[in-house]
VOGU-3710 file (C-alpha; in Angstrom, 3 decimals, decimal comma):
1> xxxxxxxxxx> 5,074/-77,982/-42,453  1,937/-79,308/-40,687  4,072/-79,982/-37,486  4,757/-75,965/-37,168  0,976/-74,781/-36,686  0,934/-77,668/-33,708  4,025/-76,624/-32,262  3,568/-73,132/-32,108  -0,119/-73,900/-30,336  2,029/-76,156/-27,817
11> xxxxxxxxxx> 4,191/-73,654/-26,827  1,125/-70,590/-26,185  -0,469/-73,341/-24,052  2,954/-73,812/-22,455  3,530/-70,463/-21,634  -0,076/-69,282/-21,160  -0,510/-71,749/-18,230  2,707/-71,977/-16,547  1,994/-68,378/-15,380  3,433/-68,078/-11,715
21> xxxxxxxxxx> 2,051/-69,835/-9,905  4,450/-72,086/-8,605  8,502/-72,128/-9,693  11,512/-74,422/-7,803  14,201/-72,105/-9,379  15,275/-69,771/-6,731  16,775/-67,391/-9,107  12,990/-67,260/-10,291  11,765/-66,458/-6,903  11,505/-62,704/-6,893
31> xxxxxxxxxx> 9,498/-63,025/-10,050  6,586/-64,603/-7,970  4,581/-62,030/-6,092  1,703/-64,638/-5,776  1,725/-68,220/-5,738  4,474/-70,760/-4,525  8,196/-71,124/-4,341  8,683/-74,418/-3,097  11,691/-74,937/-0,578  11,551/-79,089/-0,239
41> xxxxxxxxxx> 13,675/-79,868/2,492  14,027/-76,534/4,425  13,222/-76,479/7,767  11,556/-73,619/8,718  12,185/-71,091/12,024  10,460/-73,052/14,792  11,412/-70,165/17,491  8,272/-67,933/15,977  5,821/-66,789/18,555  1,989/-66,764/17,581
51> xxxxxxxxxx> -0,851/-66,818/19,849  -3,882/-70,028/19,434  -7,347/-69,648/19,728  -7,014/-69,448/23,368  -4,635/-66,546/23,267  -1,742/-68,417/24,417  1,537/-67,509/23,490  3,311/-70,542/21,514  6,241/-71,142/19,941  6,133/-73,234/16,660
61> xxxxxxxxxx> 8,919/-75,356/18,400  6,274/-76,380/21,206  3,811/-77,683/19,008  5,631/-79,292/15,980  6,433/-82,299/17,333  5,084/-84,912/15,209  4,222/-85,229/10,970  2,125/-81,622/10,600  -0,533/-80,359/7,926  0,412/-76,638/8,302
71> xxxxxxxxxx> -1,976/-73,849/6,061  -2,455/-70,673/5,618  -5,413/-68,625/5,497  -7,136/-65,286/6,282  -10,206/-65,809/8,480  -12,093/-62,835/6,894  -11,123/-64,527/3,250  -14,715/-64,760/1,257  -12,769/-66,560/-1,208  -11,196/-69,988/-1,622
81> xxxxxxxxxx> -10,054/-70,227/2,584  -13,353/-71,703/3,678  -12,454/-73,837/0,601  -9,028/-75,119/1,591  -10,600/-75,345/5,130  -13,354/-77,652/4,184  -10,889/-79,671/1,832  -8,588/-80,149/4,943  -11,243/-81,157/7,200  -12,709/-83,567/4,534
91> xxxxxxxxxx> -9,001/-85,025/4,367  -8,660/-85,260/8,287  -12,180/-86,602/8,492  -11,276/-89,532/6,001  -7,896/-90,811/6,855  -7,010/-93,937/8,614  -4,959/-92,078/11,275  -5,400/-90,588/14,629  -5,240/-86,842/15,277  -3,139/-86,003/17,780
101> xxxxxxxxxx> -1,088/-89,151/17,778  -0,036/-89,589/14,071  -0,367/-86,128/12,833  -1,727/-82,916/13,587  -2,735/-79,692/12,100  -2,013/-75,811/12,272  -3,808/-73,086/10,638  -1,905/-69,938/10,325  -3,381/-66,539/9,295  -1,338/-64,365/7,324
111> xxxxxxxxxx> -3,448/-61,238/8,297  -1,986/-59,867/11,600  -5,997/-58,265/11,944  -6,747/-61,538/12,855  -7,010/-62,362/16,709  -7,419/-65,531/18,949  -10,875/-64,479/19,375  -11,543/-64,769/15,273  -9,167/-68,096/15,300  -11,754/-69,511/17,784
121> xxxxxxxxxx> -15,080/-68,730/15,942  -13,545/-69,691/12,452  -11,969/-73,140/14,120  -15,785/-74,102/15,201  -17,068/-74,436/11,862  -14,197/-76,906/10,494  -12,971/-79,202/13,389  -17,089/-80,389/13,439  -15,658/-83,864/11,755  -13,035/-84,221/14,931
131> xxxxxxxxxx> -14,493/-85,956/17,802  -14,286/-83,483/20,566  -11,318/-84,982/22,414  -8,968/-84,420/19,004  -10,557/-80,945/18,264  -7,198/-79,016/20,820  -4,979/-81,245/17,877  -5,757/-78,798/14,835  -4,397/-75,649/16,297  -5,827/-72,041/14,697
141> xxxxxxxxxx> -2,856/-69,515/15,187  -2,688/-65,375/15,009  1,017/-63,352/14,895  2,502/-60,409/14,524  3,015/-59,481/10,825  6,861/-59,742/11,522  6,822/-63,375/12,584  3,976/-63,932/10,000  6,169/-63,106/7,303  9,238/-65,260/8,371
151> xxxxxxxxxx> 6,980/-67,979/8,265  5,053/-67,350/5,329  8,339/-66,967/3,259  10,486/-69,918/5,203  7,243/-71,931/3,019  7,486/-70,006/-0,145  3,873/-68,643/0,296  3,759/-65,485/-1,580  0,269/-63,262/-1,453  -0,195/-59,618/-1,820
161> xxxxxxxxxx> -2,478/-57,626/-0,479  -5,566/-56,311/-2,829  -8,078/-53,875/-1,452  -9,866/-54,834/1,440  -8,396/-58,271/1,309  -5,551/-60,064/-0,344  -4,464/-62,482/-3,551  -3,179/-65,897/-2,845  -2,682/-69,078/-3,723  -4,254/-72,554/-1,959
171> xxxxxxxxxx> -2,057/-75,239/-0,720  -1,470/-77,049/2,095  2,292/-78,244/3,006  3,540/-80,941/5,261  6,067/-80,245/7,776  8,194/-83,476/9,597  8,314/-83,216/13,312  11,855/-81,801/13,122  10,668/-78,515/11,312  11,278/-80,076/7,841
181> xxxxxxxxxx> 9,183/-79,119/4,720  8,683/-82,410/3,395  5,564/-81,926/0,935  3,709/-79,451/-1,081  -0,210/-80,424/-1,758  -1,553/-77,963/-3,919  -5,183/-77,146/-4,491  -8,316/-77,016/-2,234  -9,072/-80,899/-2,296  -6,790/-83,772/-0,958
191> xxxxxxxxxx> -7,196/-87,224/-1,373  -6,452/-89,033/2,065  -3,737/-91,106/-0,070  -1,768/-88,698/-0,864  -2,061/-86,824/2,381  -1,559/-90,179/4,325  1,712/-90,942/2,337  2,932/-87,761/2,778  2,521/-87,715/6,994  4,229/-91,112/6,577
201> xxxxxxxxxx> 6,982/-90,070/4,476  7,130/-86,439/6,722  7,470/-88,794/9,837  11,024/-90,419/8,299  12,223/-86,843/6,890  11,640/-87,388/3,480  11,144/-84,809/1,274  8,887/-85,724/-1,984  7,905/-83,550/-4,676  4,156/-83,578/-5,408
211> xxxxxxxxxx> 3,788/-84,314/-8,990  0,300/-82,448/-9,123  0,711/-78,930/-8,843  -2,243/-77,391/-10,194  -3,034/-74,344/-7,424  -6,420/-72,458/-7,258  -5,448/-69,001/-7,869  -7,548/-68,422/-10,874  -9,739/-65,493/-8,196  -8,936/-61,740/-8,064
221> xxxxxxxxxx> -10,319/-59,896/-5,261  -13,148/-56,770/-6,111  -12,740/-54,378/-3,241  -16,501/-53,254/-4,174  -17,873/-56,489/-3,760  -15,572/-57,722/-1,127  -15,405/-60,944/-3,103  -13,140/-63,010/-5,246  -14,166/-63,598/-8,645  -13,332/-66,251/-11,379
231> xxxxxxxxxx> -10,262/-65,102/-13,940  -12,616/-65,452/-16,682  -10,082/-64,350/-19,564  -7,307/-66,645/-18,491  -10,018/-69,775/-18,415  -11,199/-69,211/-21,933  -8,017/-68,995/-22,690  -6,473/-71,655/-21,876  -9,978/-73,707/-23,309  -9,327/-71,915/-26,452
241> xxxxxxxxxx> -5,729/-73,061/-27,065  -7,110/-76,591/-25,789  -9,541/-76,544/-28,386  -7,700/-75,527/-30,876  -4,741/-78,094/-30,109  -7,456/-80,766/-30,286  -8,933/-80,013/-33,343  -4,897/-79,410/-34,907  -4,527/-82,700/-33,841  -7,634/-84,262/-35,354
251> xxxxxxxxxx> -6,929/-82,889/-38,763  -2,854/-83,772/-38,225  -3,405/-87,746/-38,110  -6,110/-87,119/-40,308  -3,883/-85,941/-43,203  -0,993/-88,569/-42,126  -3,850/-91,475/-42,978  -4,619/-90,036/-46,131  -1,258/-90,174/-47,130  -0,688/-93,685/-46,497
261> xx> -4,432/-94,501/-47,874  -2,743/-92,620/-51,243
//
């Protein structure tokens, strides 16, 4: 009978955290409106057109041609984009591998507002850890919503628009230099490790599932504000149910090791 209370607390914490945040089942997929469905080992449509920060035309087929650390981001995003930015450019700054030669990056925005002229102001403030000569190597693109939407959805990068801005989740995903999707980083900090192993592992065409999956889409946008703001009720939540597990458990082997002391 003391095993029920505990098991009935496991499964609340189990279901009050999975949420949706991130699912592999693709007959789960249209559940998600935001968050992730991963699609390991896709390759994604390399014929989509964007425009860089220069405002030239490209084709995702031009520039994928080697391991890739491809994101997505709105550049008017008050929220957790600078954060994934910074993150990346932390990551880039601290690896053991050369920009340009063993890996590169793209930035996509997912708000077809955006223009090159944005891509290039918003570029300037996280490629300051690149030497100069590497900066043309992490590429800031703008697209049509069309072409944004095959793309966004090839990844299984599922946001929604709210107010003045929109909900998402953070992530960053690497792509091989065939067009494969190889790895799914999730979060807004990555250890160069991980991200080094996975731009090896990208550059063979192997596909790896991350075993970390914990995404930061605990924000909801306030159209008054303009600004995302913590999911307070889900947090104490989820602390509550931890708490309450812990002290279950406390009192659980408690009780077993007075009934071998008796």
């Amino acid at each position: 009978m003391k095993k029920i209370p505990l098991l009935i607390l496991l499964i609340l914490f189990a279901r009050f955290t999975s949420g949706q945040n991130f699912v592999k089942d693709n007959n789960l997929s249209s559940q998600v409106e935001i968050g992730i469905v991963e699609k390991l080992g896709d390759t994604i449509p390399l014929d989509l057109s964007f425009n860089n920060e220069n405002n030239e035309p490209v084709t995702l087929r031009q520039l994928i041609n080697k391991p890739t650390i491809l994101c997505f981001v709105f550049y008017d995003c008050p929220g957790i984009c600078p954060a994934l930015q910074t993150g990346v450019a932390d990551a880039v700054g601290h690896l053991d591998m050369e920009l340009g030669k063993d890996y590169q990056v793209i930035t996509i925005s997912f708000d077809p507002l955006d223009n090159p002229e944005k891509a290039k102001q918003i570029k300037a403030n996280y490629v300051q850890k690149v030497s100069p000569d590497k900066q043309k190597y992490w590429m800031y693109l703008t697209g049509t919503q069309e072409n944004i939407t095959k793309i966004t959805e090839a990844i299984g990068f599922r946001y929604k628009v709210q107010g003045m801005g929109f909900a998402h989740p953070s992530a960053i995903y690497i792509i091989s230099p065939k067009g494969k999707i190889t790895r799914y980083l999730y979060g807004l900090t990555y250890l160069p490790f991980d991200v080094k192993m996975a731009i090896i592992e990208s550059e063979k065409g192997l596909a790896r599932p991350t075993i970390s999956k914990i995404m930061d889409i605990c924000f909801s946008y306030n159209p008054g504000s303009r600004t995302y703001t913590l999911q307070v009720t889900r947090i104490v939540g989820i602390l509550t149910i931890f708490i309450a597990l812990c002290i279950l458990g406390i009192l659980f082997f408690k009780g077993r090791r007075k009934s071998k002391n008796n």
